[in-house]
ROROMI-954951 format. One record per atom (N, C-alpha, C): residue number from 1; residue in three letters; atom name; x, y, z. Coordinates in steps of 0.02 Angstrom, whole numbers, plus 50000, padded with zeros to 5 digits. Example, Ala and Ser with C-alpha at 12.3 -4.5 7.8 and 13.67 -1.06 7.14 Angstrom:
+-----+---------+-------+-------+-------+-------+
| num | residuo | atomo |  east | north |    up |
+-----+---------+-------+-------+-------+-------+
|   1 |     ala |     N | 50660 | 49716 | 50390 |
|   1 |     ala |    CA | 50615 | 49775 | 50390 |
|   1 |     ala |     C | 50660 | 49835 | 50390 |
|   2 |     ser |     N | 50642 | 49888 | 50354 |
|   2 |     ser |    CA | 50684 | 49947 | 50357 |
|   2 |     ser |     C | 50645 | 50002 | 50394 |
+-----+---------+-------+-------+-------+-------+
//
This chain:
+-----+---------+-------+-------+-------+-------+
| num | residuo | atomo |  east | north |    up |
+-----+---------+-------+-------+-------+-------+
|   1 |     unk |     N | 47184 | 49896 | 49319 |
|   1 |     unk |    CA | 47244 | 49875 | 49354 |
|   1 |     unk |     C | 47257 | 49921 | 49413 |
|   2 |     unk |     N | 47280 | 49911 | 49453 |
|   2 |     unk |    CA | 47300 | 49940 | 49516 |
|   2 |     unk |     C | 47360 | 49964 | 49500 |
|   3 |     unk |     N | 47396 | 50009 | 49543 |
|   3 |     unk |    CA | 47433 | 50043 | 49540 |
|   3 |     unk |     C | 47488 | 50007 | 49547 |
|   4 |     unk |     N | 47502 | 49980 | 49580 |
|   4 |     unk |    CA | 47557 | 49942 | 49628 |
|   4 |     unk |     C | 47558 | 49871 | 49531 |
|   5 |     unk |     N | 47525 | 49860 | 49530 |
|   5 |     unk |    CA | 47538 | 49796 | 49457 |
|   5 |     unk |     C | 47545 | 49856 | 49404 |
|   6 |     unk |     N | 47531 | 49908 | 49391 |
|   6 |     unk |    CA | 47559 | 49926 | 49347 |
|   6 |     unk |     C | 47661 | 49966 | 49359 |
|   7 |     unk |     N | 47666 | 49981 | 49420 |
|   7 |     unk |    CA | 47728 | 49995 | 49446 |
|   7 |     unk |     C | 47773 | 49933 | 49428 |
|   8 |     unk |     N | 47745 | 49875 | 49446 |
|   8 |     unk |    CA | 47779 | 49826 | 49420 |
|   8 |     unk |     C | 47789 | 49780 | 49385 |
|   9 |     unk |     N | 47744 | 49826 | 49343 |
|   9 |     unk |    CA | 47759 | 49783 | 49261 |
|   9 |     unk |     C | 47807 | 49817 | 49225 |
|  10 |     unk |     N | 47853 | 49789 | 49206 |
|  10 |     unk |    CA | 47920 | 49795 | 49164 |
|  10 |     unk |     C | 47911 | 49807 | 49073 |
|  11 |     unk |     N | 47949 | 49869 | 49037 |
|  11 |     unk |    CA | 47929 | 49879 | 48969 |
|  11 |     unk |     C | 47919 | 49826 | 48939 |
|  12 |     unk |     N | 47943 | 49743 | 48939 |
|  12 |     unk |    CA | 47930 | 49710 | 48906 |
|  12 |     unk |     C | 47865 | 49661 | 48909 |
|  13 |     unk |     N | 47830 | 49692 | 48985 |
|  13 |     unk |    CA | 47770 | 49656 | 48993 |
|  13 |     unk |     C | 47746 | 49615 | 49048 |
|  14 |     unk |     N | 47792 | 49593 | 49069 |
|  14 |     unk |    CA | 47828 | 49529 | 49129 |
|  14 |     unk |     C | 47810 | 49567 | 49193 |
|  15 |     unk |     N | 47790 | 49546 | 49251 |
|  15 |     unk |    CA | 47779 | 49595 | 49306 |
|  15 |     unk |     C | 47866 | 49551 | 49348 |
|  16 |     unk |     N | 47895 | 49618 | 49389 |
|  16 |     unk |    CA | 47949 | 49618 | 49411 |
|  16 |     unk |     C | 47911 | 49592 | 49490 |
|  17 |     unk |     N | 47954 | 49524 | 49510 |
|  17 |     unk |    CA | 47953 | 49500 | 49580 |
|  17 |     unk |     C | 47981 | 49548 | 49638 |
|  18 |     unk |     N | 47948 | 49580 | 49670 |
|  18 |     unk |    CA | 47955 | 49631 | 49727 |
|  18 |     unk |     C | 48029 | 49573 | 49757 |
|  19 |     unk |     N | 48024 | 49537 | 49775 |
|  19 |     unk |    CA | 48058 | 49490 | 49813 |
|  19 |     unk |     C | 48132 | 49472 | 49793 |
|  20 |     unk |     N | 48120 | 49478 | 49732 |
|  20 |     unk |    CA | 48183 | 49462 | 49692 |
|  20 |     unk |     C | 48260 | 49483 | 49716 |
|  21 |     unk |     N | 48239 | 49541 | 49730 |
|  21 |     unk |    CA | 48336 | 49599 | 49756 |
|  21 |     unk |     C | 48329 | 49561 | 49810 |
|  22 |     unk |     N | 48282 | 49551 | 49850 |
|  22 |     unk |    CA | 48267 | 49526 | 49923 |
|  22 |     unk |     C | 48336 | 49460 | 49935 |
|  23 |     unk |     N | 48304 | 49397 | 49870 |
|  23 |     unk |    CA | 48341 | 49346 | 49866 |
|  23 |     unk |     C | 48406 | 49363 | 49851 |
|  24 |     unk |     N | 48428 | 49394 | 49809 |
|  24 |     unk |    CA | 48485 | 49382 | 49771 |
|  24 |     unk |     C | 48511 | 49429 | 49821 |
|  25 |     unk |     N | 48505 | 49467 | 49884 |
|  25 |     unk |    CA | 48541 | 49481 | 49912 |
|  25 |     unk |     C | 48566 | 49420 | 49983 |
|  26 |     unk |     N | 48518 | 49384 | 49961 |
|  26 |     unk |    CA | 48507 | 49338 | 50028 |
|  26 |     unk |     C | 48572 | 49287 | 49987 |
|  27 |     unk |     N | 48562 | 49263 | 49938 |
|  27 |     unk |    CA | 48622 | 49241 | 49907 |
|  27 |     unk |     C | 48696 | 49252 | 49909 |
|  28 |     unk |     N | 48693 | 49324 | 49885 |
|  28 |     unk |    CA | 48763 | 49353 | 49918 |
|  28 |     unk |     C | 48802 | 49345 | 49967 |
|  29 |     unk |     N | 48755 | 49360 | 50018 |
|  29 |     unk |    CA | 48768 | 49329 | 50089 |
|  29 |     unk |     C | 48805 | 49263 | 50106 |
|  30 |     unk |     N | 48745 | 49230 | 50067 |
|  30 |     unk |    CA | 48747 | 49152 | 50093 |
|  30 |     unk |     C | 48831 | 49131 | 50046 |
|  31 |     unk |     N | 48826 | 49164 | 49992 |
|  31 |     unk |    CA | 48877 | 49150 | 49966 |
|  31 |     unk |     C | 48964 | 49165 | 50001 |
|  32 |     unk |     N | 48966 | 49206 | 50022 |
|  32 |     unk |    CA | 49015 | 49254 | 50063 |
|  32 |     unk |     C | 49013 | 49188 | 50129 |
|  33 |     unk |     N | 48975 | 49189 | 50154 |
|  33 |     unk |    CA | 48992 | 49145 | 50215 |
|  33 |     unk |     C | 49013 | 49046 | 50164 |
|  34 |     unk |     N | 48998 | 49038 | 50134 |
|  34 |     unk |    CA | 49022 | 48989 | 50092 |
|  34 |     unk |     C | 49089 | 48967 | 50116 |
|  35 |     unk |     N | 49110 | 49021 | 50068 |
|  35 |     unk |    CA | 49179 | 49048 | 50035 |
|  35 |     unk |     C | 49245 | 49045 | 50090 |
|  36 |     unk |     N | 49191 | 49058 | 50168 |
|  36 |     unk |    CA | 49256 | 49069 | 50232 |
|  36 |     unk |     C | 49253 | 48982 | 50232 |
|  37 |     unk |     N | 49327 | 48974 | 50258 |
|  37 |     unk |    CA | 49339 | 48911 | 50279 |
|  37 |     unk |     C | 49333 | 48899 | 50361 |
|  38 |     unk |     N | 49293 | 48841 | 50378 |
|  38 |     unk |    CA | 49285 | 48862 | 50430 |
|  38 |     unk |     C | 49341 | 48834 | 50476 |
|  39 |     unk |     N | 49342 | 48874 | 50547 |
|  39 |     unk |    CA | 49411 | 48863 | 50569 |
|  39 |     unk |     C | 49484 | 48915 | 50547 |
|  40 |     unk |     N | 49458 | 48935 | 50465 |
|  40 |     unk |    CA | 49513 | 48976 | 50442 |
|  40 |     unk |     C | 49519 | 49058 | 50475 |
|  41 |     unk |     N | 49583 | 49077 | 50497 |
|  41 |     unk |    CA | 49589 | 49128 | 50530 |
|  41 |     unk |     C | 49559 | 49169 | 50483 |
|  42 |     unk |     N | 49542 | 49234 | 50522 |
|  42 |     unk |    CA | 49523 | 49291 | 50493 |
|  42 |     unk |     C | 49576 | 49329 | 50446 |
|  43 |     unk |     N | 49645 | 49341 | 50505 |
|  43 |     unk |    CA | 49694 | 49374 | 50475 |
|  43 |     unk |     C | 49750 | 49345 | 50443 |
|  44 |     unk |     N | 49814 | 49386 | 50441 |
|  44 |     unk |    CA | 49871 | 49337 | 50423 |
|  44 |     unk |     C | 49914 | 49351 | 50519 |
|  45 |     unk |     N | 49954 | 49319 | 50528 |
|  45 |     unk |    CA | 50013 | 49335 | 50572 |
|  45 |     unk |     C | 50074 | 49321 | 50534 |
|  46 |     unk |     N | 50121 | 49366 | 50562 |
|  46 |     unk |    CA | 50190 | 49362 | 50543 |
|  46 |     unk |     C | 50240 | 49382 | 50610 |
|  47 |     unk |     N | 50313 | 49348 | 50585 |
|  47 |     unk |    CA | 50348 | 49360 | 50648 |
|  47 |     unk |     C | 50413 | 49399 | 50607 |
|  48 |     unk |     N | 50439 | 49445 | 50655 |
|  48 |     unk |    CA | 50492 | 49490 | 50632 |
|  48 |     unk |     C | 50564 | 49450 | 50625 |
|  49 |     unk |     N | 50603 | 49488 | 50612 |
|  49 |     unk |    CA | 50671 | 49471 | 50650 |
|  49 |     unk |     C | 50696 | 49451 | 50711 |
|  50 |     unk |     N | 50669 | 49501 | 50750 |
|  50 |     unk |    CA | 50679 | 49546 | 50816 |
|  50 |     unk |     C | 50639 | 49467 | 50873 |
|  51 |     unk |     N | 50562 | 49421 | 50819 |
|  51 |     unk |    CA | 50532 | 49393 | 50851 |
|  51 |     unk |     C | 50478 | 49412 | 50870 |
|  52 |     unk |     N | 50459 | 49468 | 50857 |
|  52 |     unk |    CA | 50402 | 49512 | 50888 |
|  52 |     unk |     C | 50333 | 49466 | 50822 |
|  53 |     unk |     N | 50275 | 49432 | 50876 |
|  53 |     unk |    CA | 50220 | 49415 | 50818 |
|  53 |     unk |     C | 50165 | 49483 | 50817 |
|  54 |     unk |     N | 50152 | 49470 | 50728 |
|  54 |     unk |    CA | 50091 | 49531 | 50728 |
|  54 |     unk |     C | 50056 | 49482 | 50670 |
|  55 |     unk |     N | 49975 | 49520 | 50703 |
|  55 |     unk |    CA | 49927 | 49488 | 50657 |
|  55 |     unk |     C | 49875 | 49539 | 50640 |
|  56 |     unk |     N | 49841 | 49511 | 50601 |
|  56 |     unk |    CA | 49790 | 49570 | 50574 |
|  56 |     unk |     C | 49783 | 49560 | 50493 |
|  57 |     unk |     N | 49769 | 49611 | 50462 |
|  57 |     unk |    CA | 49754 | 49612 | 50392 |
|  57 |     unk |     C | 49867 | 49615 | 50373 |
|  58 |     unk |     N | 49837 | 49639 | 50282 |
|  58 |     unk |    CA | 49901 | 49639 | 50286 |
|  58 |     unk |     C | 49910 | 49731 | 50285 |
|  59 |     unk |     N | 49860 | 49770 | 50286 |
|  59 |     unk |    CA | 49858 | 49831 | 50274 |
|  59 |     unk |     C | 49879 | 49862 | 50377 |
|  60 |     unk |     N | 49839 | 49809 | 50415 |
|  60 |     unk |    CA | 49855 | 49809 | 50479 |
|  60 |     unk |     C | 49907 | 49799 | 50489 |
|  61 |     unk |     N | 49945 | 49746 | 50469 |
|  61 |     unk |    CA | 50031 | 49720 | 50532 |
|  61 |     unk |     C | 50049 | 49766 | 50491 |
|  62 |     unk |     N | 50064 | 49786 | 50421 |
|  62 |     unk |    CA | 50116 | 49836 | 50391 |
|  62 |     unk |     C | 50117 | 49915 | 50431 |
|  63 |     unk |     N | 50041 | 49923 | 50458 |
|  63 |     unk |    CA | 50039 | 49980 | 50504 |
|  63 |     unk |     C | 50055 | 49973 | 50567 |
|  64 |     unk |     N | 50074 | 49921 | 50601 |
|  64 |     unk |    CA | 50105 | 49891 | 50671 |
|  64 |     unk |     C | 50177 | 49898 | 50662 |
|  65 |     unk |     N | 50179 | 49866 | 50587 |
|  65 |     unk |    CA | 50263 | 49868 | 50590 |
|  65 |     unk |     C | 50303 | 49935 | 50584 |
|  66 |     unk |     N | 50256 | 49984 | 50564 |
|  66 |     unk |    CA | 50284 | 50054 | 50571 |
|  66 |     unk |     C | 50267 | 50069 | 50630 |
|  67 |     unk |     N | 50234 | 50069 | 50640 |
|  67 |     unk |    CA | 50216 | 50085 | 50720 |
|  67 |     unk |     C | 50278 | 50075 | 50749 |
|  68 |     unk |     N | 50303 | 50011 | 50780 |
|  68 |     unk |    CA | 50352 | 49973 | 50801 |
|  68 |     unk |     C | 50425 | 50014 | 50801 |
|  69 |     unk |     N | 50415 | 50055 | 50721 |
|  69 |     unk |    CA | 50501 | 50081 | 50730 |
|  69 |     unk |     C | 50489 | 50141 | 50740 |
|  70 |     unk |     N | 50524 | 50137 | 50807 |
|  70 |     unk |    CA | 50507 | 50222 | 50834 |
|  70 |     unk |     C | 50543 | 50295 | 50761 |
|  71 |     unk |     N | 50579 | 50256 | 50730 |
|  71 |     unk |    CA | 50615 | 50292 | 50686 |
|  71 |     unk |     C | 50573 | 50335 | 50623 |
|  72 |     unk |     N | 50512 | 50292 | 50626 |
|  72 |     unk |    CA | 50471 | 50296 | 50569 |
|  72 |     unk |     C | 50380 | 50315 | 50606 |
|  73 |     unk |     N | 50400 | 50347 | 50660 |
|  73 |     unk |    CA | 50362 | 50378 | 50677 |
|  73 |     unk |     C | 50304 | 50428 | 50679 |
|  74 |     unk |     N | 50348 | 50453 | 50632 |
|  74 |     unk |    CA | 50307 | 50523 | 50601 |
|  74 |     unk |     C | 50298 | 50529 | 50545 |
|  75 |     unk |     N | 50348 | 50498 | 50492 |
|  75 |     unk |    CA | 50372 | 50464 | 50422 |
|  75 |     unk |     C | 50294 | 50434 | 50399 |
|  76 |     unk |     N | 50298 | 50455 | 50325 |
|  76 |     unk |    CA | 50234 | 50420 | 50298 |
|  76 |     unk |     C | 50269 | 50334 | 50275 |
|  77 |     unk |     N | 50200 | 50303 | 50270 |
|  77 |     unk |    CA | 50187 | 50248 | 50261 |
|  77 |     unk |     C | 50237 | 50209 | 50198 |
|  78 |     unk |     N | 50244 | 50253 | 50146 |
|  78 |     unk |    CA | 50249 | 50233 | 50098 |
|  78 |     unk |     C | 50334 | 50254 | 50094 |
|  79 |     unk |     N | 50347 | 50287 | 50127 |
|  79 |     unk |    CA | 50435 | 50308 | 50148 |
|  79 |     unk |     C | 50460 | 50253 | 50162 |
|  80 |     unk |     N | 50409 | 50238 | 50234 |
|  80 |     unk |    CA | 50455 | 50182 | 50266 |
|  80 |     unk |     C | 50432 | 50123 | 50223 |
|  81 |     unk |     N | 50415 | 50091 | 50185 |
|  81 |     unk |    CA | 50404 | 50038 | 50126 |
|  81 |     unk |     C | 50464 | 50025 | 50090 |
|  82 |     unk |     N | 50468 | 50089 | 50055 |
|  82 |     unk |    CA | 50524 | 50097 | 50025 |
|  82 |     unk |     C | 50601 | 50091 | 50051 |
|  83 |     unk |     N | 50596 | 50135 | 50107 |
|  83 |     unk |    CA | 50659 | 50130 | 50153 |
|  83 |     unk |     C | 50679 | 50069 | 50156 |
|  84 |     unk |     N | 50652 | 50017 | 50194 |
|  84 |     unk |    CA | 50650 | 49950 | 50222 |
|  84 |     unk |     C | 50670 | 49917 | 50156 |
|  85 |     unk |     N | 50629 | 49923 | 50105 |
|  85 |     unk |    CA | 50627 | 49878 | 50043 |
|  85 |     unk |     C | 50703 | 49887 | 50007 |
|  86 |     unk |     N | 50731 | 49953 | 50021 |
|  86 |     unk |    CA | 50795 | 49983 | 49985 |
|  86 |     unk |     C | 50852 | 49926 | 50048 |
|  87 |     unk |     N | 50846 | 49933 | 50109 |
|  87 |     unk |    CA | 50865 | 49909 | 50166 |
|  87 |     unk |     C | 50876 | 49831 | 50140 |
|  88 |     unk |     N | 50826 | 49792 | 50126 |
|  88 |     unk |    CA | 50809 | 49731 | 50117 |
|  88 |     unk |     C | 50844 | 49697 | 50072 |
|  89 |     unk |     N | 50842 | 49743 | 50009 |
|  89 |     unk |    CA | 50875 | 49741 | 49947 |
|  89 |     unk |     C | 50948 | 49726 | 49958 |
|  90 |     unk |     N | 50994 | 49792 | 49991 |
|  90 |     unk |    CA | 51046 | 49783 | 49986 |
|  90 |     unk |     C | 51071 | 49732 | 50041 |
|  91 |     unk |     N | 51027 | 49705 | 50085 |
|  91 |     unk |    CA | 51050 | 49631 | 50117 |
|  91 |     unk |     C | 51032 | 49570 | 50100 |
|  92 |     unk |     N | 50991 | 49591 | 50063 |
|  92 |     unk |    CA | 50988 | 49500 | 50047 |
|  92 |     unk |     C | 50988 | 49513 | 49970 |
|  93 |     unk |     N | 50979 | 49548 | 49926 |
|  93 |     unk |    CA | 50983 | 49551 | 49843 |
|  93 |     unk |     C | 50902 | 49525 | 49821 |
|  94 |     unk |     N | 50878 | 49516 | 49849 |
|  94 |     unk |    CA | 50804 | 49531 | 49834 |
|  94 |     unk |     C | 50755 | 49594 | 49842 |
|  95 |     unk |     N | 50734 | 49610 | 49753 |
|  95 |     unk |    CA | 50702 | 49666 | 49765 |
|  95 |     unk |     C | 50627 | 49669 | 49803 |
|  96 |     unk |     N | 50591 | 49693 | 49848 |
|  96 |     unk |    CA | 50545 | 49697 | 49891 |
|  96 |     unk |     C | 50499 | 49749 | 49856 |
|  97 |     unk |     N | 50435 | 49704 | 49833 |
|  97 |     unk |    CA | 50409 | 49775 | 49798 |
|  97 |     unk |     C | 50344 | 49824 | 49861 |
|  98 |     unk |     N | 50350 | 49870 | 49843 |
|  98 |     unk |    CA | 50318 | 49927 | 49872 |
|  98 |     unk |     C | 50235 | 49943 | 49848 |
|  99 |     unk |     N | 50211 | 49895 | 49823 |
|  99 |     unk |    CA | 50147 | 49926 | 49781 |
|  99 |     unk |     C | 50102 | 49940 | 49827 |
| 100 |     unk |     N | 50080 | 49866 | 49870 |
| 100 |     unk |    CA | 50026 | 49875 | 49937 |
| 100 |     unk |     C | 50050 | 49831 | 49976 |
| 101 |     unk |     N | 50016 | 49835 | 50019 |
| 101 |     unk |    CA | 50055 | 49794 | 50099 |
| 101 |     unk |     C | 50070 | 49734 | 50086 |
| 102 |     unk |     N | 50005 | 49692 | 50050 |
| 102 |     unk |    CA | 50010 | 49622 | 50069 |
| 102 |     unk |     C | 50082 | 49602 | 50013 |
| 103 |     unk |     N | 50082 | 49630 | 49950 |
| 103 |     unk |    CA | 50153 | 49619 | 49904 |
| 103 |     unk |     C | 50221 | 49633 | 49950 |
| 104 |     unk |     N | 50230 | 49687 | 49976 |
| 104 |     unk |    CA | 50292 | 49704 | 50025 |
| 104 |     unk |     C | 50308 | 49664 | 50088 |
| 105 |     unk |     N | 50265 | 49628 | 50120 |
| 105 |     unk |    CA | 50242 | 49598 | 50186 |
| 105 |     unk |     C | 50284 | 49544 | 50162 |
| 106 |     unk |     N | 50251 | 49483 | 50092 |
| 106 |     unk |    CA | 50267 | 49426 | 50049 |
| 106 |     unk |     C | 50334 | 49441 | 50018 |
| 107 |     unk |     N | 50347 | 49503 | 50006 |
| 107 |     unk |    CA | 50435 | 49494 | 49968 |
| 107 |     unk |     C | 50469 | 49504 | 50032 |
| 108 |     unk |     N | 50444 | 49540 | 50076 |
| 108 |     unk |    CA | 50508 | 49526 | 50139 |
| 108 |     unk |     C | 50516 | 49460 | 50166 |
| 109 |     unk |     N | 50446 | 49418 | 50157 |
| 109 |     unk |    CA | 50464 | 49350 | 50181 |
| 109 |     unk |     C | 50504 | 49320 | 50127 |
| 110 |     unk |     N | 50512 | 49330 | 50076 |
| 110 |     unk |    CA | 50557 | 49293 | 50022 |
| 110 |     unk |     C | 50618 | 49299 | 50022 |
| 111 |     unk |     N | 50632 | 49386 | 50052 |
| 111 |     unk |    CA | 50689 | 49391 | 50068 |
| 111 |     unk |     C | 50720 | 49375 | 50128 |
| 112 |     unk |     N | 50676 | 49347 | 50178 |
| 112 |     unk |    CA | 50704 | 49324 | 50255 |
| 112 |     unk |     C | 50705 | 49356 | 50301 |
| 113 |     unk |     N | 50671 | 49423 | 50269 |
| 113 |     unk |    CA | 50680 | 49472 | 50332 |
| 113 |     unk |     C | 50638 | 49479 | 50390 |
| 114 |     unk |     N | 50580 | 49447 | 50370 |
| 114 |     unk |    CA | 50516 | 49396 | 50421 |
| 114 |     unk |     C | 50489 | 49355 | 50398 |
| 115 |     unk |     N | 50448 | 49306 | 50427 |
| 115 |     unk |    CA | 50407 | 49269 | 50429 |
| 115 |     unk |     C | 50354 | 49280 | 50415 |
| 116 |     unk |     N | 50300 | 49252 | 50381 |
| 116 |     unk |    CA | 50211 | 49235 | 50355 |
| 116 |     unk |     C | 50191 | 49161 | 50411 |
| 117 |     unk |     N | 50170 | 49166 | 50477 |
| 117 |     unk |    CA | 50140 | 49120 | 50495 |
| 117 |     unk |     C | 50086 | 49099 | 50454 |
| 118 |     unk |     N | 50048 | 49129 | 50433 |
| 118 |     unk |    CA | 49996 | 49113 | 50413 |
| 118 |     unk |     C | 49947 | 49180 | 50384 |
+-----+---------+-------+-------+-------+-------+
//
């Protein structure tokens, strides 16, 4: 036997298809592009109060929207979440949860305090 057929013969006997990871990565792929709808945006957009549109992920506009308040400038991420969400709360009586962007982004739209274009 040659070297290369005994490398790829497997303990149970069976010789292993060099090619194999090859496919099933080619699958992956093919699968992932499936999955997009086509035509379907990449990101989400949302519109503020104020009117101002932002788009992007939801990990993106939540970092625009701090951006945006000069107040929360220097303030970590997760301050101003909270801040806003405490803010939110006591105006409209909906609690806004804080876990990750896209949950906080979705309870402020529930609470009215922006918009989810899409």
């Amino acid at each position: 036997m040659l070297l290369a057929e005994v490398e790829a013969q497997q303990p149970d006997g069976s010789v292993r298809d060099p090619h194999q990871l090859e496919l099933f990565g080619t699958l992956l792929g093919e699968l992932h592009a499936m999955q997009k709808r086509p035509g379907a945006p990449e990101g989400h957009q949302v519109v503020t109060l104020s009117g101002q549109a932002i788009k992007g992920t939801w990990d993106e506009i939540l970092v625009q929207m701090k951006a945006a308040d000069r107040e929360w400038a220097n303030g970590s991420l997760g301050d101003f979440m909270a801040s806003l969400a405490r803010r939110g709360q006591a105006e409209t009586g909906v609690i806004i949860p804080t876990t990750n962007a896209e949950a906080f982004i979705r309870g402020g739209a529930e609470a009215g305090v922006l918009r989810i274009v899409h």
